[in-house]
N, C-alpha and C positions, 0 to 999 in steps of 0.2 A: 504494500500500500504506500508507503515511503517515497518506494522509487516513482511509482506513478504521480505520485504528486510532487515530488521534485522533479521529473521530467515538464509535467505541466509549469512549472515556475522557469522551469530553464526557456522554456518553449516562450513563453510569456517577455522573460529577456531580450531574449534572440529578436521578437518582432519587435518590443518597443525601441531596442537597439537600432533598428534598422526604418520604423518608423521616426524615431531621432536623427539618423542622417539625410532621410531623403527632406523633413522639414527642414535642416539645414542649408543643404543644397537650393532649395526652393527659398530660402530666405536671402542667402548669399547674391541668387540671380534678380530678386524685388529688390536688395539693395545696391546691384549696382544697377539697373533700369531705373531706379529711383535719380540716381546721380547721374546716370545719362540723360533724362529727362531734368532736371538741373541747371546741369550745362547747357542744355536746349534753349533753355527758356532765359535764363541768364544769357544766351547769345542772340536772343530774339529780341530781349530788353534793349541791348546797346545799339543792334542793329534801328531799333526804333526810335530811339533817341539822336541817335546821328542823323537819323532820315528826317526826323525832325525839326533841329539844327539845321541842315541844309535849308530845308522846305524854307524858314525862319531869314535865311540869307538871302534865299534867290528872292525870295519877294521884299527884305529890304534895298536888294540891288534892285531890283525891277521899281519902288516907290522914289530910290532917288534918283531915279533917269537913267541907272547906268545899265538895264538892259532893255531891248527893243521887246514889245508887247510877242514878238512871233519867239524869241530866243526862251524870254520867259516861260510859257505857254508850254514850249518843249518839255523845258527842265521840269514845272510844276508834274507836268501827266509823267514823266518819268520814276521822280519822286513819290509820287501816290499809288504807281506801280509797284513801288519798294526797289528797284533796281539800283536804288544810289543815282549819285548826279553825274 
């Protein structure tokens, strides 16, 4: 009776065991997709910021005369495309 019920306890081990690495592993890869996802969006922040910036110029250049209404026009639909200037 002994052994059967220390086999069940080993048995019992054995799967928690191995339910504990595959949790693991699936934890490992939600935190690096976490940080990949991160980095995404932290490079989507500046990316928007700068296109911001820009947009913020072109159309100070364009108010004080120094660019022509057609040059503007470009840059602006570029900008709003997200392409950068």
């Amino acid at each position: 009776m002994k052994a059967v019920v220390w086999d069940s306890v080993k048995g019992l081990l054995l799967v928690t065991g191995d339910a504990k690495k595959r949790i693991g592993k699936k934890q490992a890869a939600a935190e690096r997709y976490n940080a990949s996802t991160l980095k995404k969006l932290d490079d989507l922040q500046k990316k928007k910021a700068k296109c911001e910036a820009e947009r913020f110029t072109n159309m100070d250049q364009f108010m004080a005369g120094n660019l022509d209404k057609e040059v503007y026009q470009k840059r602006r639909g570029t900008l709003l495309r997200g392409n950068g200037a």
